[in-house]
TINU-154870 format. One line per 2 residues: number of its first residue (from 1); for each residue x, y, z of C-alpha. Coordinates in steps of 0.2 Angstrom, whole numbers. Layout:
# residues N
NUM) X/Y/Z; ...
# end
This chain:
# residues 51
1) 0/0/0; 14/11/4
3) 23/8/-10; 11/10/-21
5) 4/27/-16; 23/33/-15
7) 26/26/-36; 6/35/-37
9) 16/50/-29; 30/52/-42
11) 20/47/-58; 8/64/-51
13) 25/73/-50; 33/67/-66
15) 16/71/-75; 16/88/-69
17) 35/92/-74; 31/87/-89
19) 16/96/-93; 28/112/-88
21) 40/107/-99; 26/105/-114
23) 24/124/-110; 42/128/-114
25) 49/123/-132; 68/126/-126
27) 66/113/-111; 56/101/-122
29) 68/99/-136; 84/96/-122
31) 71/85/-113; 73/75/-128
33) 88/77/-134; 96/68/-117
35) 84/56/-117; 90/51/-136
37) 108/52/-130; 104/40/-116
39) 97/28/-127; 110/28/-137
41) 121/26/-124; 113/13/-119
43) 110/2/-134; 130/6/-136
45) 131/-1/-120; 118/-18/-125
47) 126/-21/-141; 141/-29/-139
49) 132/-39/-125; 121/-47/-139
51) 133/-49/-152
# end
């Protein structure tokens, strides 16, 4: 129960920051931007696994 009201807690929160960084263009495309990189990184970081 705990747990759950706490991951309800940070889904509210996460939902919020993004609808703020809807709002703002600038934030929204480096929002992205780093979330590209990271997947990138991270598929760098699989790939060799899976070879």
């Amino acid at each position: 129960m705990g747990l759950s009201l706490w991951v309800n807690a940070i889904c509210m929160l996460g939902h919020s920051s993004f609808l703020v960084v809807a709002k703002t263009k600038e934030l929204k495309k480096s929002i992205i931007l780093s979330l590209f990189a990271n997947y990138k990184d991270v598929r760098y970081r699989i790939s060799p696994v899976s070879c």
